[in-house]
C-alpha positions in Angstrom: -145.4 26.6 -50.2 -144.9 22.8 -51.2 -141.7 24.4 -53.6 -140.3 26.1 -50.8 -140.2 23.0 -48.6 -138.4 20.8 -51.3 -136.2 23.5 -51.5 -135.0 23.4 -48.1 -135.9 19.8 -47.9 -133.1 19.3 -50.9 -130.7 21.5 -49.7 -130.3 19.8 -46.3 -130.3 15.8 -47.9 -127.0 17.5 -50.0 -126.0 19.3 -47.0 -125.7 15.9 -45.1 -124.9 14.0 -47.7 -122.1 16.2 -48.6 -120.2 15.3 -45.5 -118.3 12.3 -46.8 -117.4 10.9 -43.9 -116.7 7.3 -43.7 -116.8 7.2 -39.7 -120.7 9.3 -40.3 -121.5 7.0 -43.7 -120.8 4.2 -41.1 -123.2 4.9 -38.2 -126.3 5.7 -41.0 -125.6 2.3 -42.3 -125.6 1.2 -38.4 -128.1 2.9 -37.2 -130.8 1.9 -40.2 -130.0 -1.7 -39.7 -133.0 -3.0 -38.1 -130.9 -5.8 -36.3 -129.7 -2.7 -34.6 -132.8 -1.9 -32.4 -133.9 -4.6 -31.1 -131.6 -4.5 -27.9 -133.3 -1.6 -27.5 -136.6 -2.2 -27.8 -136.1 -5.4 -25.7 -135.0 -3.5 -22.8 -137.8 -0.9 -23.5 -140.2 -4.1 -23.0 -138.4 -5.6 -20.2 -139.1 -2.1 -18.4 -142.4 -2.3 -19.3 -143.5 -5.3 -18.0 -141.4 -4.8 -14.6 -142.9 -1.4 -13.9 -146.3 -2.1 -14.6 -148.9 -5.4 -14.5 -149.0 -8.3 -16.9 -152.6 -7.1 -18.1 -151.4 -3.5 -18.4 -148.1 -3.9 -20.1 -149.5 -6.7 -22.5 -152.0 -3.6 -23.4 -149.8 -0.6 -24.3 -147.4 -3.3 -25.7 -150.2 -4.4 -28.4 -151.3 -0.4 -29.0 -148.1 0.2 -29.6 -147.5 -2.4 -32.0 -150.6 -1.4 -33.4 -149.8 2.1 -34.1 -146.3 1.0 -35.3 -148.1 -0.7 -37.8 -150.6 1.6 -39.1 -148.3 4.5 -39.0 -145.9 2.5 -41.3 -149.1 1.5 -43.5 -150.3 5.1 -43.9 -146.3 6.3 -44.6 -145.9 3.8 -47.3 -149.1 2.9 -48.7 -150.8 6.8 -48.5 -148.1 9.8 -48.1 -144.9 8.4 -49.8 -146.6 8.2 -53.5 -148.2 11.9 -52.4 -145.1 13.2 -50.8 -142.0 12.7 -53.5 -139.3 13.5 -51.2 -135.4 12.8 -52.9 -133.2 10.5 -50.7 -129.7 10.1 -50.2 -129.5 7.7 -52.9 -131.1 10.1 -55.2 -128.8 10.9 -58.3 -130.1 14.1 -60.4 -130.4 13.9 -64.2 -131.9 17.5 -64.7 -134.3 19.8 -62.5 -137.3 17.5 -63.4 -136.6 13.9 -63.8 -135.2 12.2 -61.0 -133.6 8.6 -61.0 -132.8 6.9 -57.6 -129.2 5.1 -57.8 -129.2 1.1 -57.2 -127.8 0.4 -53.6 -126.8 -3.4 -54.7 
């Protein structure tokens, strides 16, 4: 099962990746910018606090920072060392040793 899903898992990474589009390679490097969002998220609170009360906006705006943050814990601390998944920056050597290529 777990095979079978790095299979597909692989062959859609190469399948995007093997765009080369400089107008697409632009917009990733956009979009993951985390500079990017926060227009976004700023309206997103803005909305919150105009639709609902002070005391009930300050709420879900601390549950949702809270979940934020132990999602991100449990992605990075618990399921990415479980969970090898290749990147786009992953470089192949042979079908069993894999060596991530140096964005700097």
């Amino acid at each position: 099962m777990i095979e079978s899903l790095e299979i597909v898992d692989r062959q859609i990474v190469l399948f995007i990746n093997g765009f080369h589009n400089s107008w697409s390679d632009q917009f990733m490097w956009i979009v993951s910018q985390r500079v990017t969002w926060i227009p976004f998220y700023l309206i997103l609170i803005f909305l919150l606090y105009q639709k609902h009360t002070v005391k009930t906006s300050s709420f879900v705006l601390i549950l949702i920072v809270a979940m934020v943050a132990l999602t991100d814990f449990l992605s990075v601390q618990l399921f990415k060392e479980f969970f090898f998944t290749i990147s786009p920056f992953t470089q192949f050597t042979n079908e069993r040793s894999i060596t991530f290529a140096s964005i700097r």
